[in-house]
NUKEGU-456438 format. One record per residue (C-alpha): residue number from 1; chain; y, z, x. Coordinates in Angstrom, 3 decimals. Layout:
+------+-------+----------+----------+----------+
! resi ! chain !    north !       up !     east !
+------+-------+----------+----------+----------+
!  NUM !     A !        Y !        Z !        X !
...
+------+-------+----------+----------+----------+
This chain:
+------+-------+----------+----------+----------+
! resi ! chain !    north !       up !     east !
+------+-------+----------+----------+----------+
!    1 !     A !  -15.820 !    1.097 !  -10.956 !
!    2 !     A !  -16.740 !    0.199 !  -14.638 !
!    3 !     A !  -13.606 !   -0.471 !  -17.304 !
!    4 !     A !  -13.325 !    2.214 !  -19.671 !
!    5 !     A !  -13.120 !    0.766 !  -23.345 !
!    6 !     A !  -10.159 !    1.889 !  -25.109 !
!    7 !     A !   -9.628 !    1.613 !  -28.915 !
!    8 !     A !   -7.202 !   -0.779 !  -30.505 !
!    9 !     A !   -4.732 !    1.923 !  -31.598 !
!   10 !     A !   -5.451 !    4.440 !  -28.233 !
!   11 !     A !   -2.688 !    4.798 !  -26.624 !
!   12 !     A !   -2.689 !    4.951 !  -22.623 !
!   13 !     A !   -1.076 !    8.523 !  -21.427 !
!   14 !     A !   -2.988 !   10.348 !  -18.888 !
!   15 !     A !   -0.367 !   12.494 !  -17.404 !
!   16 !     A !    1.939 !   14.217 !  -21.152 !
!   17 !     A !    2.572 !   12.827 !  -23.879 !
!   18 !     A !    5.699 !   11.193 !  -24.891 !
!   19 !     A !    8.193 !   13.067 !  -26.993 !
!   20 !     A !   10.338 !   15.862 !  -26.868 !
!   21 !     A !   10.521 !   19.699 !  -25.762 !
!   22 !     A !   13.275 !   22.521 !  -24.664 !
!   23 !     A !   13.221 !   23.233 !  -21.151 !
!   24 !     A !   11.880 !   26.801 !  -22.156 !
!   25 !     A !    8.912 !   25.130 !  -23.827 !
!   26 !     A !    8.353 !   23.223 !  -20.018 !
!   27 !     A !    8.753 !   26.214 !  -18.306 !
!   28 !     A !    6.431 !   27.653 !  -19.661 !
!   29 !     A !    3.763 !   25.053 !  -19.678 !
!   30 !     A !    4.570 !   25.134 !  -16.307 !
!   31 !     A !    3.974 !   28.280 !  -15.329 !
!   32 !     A !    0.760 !   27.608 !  -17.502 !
!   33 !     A !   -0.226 !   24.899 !  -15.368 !
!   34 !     A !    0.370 !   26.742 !  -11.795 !
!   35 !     A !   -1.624 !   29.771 !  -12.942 !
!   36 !     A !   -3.977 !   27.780 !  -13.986 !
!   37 !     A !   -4.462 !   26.049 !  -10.478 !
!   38 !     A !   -4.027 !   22.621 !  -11.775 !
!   39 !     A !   -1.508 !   21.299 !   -9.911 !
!   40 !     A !   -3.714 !   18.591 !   -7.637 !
!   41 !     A !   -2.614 !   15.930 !   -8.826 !
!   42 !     A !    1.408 !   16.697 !   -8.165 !
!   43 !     A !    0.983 !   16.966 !   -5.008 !
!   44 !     A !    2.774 !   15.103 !   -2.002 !
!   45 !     A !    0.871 !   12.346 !   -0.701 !
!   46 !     A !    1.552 !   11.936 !    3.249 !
!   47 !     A !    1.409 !    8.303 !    4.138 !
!   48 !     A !    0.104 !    9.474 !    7.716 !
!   49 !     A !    3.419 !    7.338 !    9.315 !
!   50 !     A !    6.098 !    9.006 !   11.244 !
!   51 !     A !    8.908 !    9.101 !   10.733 !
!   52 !     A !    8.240 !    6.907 !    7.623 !
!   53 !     A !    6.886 !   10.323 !    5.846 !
!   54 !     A !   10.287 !   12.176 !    7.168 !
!   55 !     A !   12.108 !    9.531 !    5.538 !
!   56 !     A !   10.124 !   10.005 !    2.419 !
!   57 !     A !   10.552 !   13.392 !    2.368 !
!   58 !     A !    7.118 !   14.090 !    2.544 !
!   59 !     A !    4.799 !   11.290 !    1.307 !
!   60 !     A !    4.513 !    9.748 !   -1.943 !
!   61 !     A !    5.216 !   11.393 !   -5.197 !
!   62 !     A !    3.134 !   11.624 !   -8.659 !
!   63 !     A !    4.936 !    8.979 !  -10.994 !
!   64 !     A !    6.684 !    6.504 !   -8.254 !
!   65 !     A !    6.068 !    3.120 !   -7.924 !
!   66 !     A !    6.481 !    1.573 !   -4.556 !
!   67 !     A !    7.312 !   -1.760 !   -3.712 !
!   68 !     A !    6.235 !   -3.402 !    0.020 !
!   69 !     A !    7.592 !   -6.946 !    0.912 !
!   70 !     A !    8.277 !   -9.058 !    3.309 !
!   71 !     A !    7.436 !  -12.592 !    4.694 !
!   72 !     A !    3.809 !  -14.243 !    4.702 !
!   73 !     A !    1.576 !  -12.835 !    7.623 !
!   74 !     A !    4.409 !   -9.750 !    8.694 !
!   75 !     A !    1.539 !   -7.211 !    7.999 !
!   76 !     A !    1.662 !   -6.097 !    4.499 !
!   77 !     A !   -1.761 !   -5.983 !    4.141 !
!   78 !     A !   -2.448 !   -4.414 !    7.044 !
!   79 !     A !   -0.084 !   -1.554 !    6.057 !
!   80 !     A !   -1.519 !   -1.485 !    2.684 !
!   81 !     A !   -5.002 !   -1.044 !    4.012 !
!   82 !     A !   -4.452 !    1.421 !    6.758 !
!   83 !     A !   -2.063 !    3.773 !    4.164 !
!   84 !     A !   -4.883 !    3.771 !    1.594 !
!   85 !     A !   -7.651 !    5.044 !    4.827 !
!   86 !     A !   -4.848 !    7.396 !    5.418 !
!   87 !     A !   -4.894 !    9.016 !    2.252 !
!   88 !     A !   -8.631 !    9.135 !    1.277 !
!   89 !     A !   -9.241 !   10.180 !    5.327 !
!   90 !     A !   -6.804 !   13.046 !    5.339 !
!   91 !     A !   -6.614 !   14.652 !    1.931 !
!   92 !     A !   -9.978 !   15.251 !    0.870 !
!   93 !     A !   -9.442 !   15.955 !   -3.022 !
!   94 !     A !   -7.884 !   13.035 !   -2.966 !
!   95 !     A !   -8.828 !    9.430 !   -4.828 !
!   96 !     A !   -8.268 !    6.178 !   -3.882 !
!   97 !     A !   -8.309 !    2.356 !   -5.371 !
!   98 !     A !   -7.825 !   -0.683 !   -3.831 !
!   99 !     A !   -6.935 !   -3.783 !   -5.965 !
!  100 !     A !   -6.961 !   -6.882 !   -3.706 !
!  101 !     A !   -6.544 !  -10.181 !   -5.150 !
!  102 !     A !   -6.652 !  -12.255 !   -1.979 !
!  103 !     A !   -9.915 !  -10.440 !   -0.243 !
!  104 !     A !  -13.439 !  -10.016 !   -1.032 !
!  105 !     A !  -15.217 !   -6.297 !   -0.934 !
!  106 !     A !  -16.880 !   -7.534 !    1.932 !
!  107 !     A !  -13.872 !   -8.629 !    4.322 !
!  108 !     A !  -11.874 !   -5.379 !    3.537 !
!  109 !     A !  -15.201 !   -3.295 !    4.824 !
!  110 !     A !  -15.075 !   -5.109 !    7.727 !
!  111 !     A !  -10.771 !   -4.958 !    8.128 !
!  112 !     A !  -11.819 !   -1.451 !    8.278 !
!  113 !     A !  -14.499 !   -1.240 !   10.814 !
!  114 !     A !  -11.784 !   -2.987 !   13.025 !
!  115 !     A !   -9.135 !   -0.499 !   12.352 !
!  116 !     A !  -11.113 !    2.692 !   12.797 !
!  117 !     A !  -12.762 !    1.352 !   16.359 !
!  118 !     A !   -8.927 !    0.319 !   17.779 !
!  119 !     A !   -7.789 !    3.753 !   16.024 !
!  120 !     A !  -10.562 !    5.440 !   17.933 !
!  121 !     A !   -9.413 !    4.389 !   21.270 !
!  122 !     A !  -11.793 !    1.604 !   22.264 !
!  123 !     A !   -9.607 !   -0.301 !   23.926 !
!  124 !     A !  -10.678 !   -3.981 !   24.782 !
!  125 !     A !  -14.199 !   -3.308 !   23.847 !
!  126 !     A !  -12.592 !   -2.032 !   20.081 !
!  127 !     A !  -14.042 !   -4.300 !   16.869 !
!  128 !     A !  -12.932 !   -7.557 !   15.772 !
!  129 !     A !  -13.785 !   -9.795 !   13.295 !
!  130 !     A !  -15.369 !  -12.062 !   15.873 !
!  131 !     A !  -16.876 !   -9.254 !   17.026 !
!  132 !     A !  -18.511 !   -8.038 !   14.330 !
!  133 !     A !  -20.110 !  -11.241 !   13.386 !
!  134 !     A !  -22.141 !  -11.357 !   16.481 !
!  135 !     A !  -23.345 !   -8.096 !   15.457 !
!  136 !     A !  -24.006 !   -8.912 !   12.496 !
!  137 !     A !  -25.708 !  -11.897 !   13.250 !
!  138 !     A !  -28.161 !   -9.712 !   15.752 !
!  139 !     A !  -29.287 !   -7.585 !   12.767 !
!  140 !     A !  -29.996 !  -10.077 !   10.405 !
!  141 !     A !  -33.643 !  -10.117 !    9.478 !
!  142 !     A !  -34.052 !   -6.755 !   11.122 !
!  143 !     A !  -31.483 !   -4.163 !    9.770 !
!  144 !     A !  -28.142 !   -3.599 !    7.923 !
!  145 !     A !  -24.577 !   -4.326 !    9.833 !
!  146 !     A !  -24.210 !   -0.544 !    9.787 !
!  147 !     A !  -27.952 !    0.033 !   10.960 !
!  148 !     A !  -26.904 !   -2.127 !   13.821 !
!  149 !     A !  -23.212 !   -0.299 !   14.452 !
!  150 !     A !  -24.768 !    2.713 !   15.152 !
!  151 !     A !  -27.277 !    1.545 !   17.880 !
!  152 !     A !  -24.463 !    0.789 !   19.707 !
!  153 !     A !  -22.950 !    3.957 !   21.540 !
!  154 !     A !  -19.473 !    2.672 !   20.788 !
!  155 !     A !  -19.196 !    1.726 !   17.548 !
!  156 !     A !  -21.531 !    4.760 !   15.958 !
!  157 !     A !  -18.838 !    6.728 !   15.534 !
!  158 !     A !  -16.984 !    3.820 !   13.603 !
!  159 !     A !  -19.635 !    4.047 !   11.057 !
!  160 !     A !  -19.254 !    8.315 !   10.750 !
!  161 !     A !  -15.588 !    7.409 !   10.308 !
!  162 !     A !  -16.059 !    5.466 !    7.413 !
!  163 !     A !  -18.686 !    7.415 !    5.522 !
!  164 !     A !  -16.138 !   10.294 !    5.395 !
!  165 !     A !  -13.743 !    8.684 !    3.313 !
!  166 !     A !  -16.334 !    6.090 !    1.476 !
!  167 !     A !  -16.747 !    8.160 !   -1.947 !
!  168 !     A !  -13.070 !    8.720 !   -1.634 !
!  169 !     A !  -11.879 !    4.759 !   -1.186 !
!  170 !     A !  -13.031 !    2.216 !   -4.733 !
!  171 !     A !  -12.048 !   -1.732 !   -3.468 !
!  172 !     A !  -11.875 !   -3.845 !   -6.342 !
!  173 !     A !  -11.939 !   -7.779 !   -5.692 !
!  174 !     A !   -9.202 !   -8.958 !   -8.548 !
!  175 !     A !   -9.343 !  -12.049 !  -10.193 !
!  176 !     A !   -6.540 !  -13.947 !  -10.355 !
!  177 !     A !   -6.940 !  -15.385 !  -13.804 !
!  178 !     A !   -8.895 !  -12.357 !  -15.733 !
!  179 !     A !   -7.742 !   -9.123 !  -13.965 !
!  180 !     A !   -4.548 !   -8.871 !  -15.856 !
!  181 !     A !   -2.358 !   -5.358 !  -16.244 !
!  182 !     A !   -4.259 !   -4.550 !  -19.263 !
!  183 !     A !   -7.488 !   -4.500 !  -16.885 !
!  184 !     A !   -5.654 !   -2.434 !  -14.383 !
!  185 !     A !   -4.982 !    0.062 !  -16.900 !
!  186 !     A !   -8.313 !    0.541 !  -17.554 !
!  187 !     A !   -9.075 !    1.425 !  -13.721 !
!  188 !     A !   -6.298 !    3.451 !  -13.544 !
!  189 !     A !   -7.397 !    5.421 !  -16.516 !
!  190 !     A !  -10.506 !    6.274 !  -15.009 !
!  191 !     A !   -8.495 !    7.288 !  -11.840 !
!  192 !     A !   -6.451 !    9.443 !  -13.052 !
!  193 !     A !   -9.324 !   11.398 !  -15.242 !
!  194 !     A !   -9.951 !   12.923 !  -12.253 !
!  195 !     A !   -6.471 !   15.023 !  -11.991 !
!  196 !     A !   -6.988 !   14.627 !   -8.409 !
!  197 !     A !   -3.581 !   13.594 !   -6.622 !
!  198 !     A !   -3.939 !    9.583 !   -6.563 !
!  199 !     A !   -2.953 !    6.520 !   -4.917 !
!  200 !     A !   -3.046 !    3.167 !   -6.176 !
!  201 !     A !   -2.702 !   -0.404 !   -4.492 !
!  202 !     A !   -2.203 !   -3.594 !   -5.909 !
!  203 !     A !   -2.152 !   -6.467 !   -3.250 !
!  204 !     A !   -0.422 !   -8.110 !   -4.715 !
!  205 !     A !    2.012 !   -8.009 !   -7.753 !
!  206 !     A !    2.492 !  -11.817 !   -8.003 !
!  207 !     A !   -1.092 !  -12.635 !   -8.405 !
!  208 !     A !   -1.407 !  -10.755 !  -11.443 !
!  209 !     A !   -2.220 !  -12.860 !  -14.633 !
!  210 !     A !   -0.106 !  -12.984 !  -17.412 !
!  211 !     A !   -1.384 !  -14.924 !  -20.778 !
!  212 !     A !    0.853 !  -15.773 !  -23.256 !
!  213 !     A !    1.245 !  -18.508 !  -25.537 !
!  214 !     A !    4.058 !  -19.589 !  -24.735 !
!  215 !     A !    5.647 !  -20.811 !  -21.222 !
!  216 !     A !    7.097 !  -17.754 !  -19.359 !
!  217 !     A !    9.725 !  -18.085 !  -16.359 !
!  218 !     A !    8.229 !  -16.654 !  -12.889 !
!  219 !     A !   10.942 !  -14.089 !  -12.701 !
!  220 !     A !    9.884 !  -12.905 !  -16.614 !
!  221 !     A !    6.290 !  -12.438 !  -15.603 !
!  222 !     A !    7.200 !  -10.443 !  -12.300 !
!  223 !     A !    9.653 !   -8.339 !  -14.907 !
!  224 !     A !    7.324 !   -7.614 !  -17.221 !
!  225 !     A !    4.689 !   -6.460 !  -14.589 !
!  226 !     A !    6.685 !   -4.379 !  -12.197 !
!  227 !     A !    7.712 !   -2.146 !  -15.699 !
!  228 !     A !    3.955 !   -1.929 !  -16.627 !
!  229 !     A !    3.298 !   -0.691 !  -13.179 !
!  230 !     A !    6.083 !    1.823 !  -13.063 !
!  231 !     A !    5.389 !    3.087 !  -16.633 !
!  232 !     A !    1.375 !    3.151 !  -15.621 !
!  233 !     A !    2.674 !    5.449 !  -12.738 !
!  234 !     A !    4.452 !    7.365 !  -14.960 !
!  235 !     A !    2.044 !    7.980 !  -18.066 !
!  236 !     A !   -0.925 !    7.900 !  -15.407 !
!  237 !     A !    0.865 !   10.729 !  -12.925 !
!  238 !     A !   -0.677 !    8.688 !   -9.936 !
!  239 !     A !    1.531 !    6.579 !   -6.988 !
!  240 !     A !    1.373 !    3.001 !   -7.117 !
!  241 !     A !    2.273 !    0.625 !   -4.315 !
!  242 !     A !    2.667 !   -2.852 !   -4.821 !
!  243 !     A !    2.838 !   -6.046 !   -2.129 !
!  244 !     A !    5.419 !   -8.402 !   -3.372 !
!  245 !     A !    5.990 !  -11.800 !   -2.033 !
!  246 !     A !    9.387 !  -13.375 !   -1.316 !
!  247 !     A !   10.443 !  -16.292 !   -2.835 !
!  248 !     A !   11.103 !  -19.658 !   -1.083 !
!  249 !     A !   15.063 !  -18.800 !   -0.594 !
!  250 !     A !   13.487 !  -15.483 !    1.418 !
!  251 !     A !   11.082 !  -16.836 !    3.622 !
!  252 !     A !   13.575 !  -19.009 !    4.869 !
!  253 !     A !   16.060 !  -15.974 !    6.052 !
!  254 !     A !   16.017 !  -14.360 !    9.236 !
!  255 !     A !   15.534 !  -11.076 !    7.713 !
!  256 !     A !   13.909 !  -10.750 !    4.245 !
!  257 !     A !   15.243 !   -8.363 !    2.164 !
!  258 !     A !   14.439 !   -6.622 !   -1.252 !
!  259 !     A !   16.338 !   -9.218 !   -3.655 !
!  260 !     A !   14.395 !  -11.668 !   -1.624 !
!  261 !     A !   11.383 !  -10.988 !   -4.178 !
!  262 !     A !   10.367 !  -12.974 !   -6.357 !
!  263 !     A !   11.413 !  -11.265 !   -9.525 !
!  264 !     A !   13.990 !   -8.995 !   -7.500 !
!  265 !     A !   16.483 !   -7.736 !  -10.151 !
!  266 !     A !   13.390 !   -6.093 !  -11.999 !
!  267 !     A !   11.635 !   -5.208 !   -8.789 !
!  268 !     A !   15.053 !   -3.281 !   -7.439 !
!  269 !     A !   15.361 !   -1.466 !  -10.366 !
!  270 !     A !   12.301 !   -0.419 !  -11.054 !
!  271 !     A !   10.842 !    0.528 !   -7.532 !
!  272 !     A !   11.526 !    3.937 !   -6.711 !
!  273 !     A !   10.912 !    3.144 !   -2.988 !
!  274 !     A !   11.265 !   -0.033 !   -1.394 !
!  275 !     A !   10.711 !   -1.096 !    1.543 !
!  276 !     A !   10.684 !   -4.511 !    3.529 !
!  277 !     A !    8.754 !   -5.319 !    6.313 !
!  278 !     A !    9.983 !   -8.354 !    8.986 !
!  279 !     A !    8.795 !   -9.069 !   12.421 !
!  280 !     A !   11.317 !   -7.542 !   14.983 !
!  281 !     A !   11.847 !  -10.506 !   16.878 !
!  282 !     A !   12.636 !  -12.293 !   14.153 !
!  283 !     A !   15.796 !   -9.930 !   13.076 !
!  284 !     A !   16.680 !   -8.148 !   16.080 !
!  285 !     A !   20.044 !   -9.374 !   17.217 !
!  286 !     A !   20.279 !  -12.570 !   19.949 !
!  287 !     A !   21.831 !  -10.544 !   22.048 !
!  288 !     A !   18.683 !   -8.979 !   22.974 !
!  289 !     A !   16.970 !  -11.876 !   23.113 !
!  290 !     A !   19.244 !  -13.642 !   25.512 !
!  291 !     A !   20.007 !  -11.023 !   28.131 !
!  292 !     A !   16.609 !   -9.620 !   28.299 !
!  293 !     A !   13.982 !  -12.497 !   27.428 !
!  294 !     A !   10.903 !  -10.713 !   28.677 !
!  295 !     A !   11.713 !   -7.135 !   26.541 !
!  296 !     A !   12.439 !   -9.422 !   23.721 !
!  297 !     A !    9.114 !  -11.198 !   23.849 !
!  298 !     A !    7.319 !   -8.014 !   23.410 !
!  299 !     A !    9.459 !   -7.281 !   20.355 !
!  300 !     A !    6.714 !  -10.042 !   18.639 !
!  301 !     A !    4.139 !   -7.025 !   18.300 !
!  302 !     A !    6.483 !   -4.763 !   16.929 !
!  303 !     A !    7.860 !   -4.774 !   13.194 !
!  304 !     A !   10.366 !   -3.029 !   11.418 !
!  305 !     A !   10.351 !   -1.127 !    8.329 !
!  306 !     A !   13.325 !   -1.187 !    6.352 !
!  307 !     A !   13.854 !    1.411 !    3.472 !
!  308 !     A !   16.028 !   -0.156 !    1.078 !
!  309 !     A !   15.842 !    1.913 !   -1.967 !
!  310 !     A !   14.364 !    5.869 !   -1.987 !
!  311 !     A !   15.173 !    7.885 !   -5.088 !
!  312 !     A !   13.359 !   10.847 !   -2.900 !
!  313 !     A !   15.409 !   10.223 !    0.031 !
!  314 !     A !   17.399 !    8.454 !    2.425 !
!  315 !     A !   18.101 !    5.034 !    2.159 !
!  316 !     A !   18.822 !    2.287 !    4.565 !
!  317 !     A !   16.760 !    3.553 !    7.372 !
!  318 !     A !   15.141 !    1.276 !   10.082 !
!  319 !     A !   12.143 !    2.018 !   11.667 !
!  320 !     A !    9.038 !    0.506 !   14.160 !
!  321 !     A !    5.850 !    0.160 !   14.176 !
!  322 !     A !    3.774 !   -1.716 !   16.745 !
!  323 !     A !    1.418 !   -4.159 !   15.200 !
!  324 !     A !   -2.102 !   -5.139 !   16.548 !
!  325 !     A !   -2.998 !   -7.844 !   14.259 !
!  326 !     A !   -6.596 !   -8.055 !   15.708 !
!  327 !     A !   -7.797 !   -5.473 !   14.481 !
!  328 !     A !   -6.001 !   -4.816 !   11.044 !
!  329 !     A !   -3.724 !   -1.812 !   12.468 !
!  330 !     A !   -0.555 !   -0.316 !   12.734 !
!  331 !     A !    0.348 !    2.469 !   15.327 !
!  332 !     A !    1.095 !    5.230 !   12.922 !
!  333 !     A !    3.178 !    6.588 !   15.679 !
!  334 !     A !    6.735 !    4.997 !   15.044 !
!  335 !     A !   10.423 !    5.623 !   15.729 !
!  336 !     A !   13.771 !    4.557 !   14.300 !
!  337 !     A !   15.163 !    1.532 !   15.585 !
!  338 !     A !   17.632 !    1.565 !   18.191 !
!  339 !     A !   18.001 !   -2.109 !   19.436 !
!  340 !     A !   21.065 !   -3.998 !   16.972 !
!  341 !     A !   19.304 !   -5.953 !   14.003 !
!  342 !     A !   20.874 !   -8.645 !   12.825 !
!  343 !     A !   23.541 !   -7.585 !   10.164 !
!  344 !     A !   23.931 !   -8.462 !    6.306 !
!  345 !     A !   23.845 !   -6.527 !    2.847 !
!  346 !     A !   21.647 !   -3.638 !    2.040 !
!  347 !     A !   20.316 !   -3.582 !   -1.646 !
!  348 !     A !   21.821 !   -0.634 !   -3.281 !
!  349 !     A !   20.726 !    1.188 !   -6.221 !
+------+-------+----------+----------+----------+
């Protein structure tokens, strides 16, 4: 997707402008707006996770920023990923961008080949990586990787998945030196033109630049982005979720939390949801782990969500997911937690 170029003295507000009006001037334009049928873009985005969209009270809301953390390698990605497919799969008017600044266009194409083949149901035989580069290394000088999908009975439909969401789904590869928030702007402009109900990702708020001409502490930088993102979310009338990454005090606890962020005091306040994301093994309580070994093994494929902070919602709710790491996936069946977790402070708004 092209940048849009803005002049010096535009300013960036896609959803209303700043200022003032009575609440009989909004009623009004609001009663404008329904009768006029343009009301896409307010609508409630489902995350396609239950009972993570139960605890959102629907989905994800025009104007929130969400924040999704958690240690190195837990699955944030993953998550990331698999809610964008959800959203450009299952609401057709909807759009879709993906900013990644650790993955190429390429690898995130084939992430998703894997996910949609274990997602279909095929079992042992479902995509992987490895998989996929045997494949690919059949066609080459013959046909395209998805020319050579879709001679295989299997992994046709795969393919058909895909193409229904493609138009729907725009991955950007993000540099991390020139794809700054200004840049990101730009894209979400041209997003949000659309006044189609819209998600954006950023994976991941730490790796976005920051020049300045002077030297800027860590926890600044982080400040100063997470407000641009919430105020682009705002102004724009789209979601945004953002990965965050702990800092070195966090990865070394048991159970990350939100003020494990880097950046957490502006990242608390200015998420509207957050939500943390460890393995369960690694903060269910020892209890479990010592009297039964074998159930607490399998707790290594499972993770749990934590909501921390929901302005939409409830707060402090624990939930699972299993995890199947090989092929870039999440069951988006889930349940609350019932096993003890190990026990410390909650962030509170």
């Amino acid at each position: 997707m092209d940048a849009v170029a803005l002049l010096p003295s535009e300013t960036v507000q896609y959803n209303e402008l700043t200022g003032a009006s009575t609440l009989a001037e909004v009623m009004v334009a609001a009663e404008e707006q329904v009768a006029r049928g343009d009301i896409g873009y307010l609508q409630v985005l489902p995350t396609g996770f239950s009972p993570l969209d139960d605890v959102l009270n629907g989905g994800l809301r025009p104007g929130e920023l969400v924040i999704l953390g958690g240690p190195s390698g837990v699955g944030k990605t993953v998550f990331a990923l698999q809610l964008a497919r959800n959203i450009a799969l299952l609401q057709r008017d909807a759009a879709v961008m993906y900013i990644g600044y650790e993955h190429d266009r390429w690898h995130i194409m084939m992430r998703l080949l894997c996910m949609e083949s274990a997602l279909l149901g095929h079992g042992d035989a479902a995509l992987t990586l490895r998989r996929i580069h045997t494949i690919l290394s059949d066609a080459v000088g013959r046909r395209g990787l998805l020319a050579e999908l879709q001679t295989h009975e299997l992994y046709a439909d795969v393919v058909n998945r895909l193409r229904q969401y493609a138009d729907r789904l725009t991955i950007i590869k993000a540099s991390g030196t020139m794809t700054t928030l200004d840049q990101i702007r730009l894209w979400a402009r041209r997003l949000a033109s659309a006044r189609a109900p819209a998600l954006l990702v950023v994976d991941y708020l730490q790796k976005i630049p920051f020049e300045s001409p002077g030297v800027m502490h860590e926890n600044e930088v982080t400040t100063y982005h997470a407000q641009g993102l919430k105020e682009l979310a705002l102004s724009a009338g789209i979601r945004i979720l953002a990965i965050a990454a702990a800092d070195r005090d966090g990865l070394q606890s048991r159970r990350v939390r939100l003020y494990d962020m880097r950046g957490s005091s502006a990242i608390q306040y200015e998420a509207d949801v957050g939500i943390v994301i460890n393995n369960k093994y690694a903060v269910v309580s020892r209890e479990h782990i010592v009297y039964n070994p074998i159930q607490a093994e399998s707790m290594r494929n499972w993770v749990v969500f934590s909501v921390e902070k929901n302005r939409s919602g409830r707060s402090g709710v624990d939930m699972e997911f299993r995890l199947d790491a090989s092929h870039f996936c999440m069951d988006p069946r889930g349940d609350y937690v019932r096993d003890r977790l190990i026990d410390d402070r909650l962030t509170l708004e």
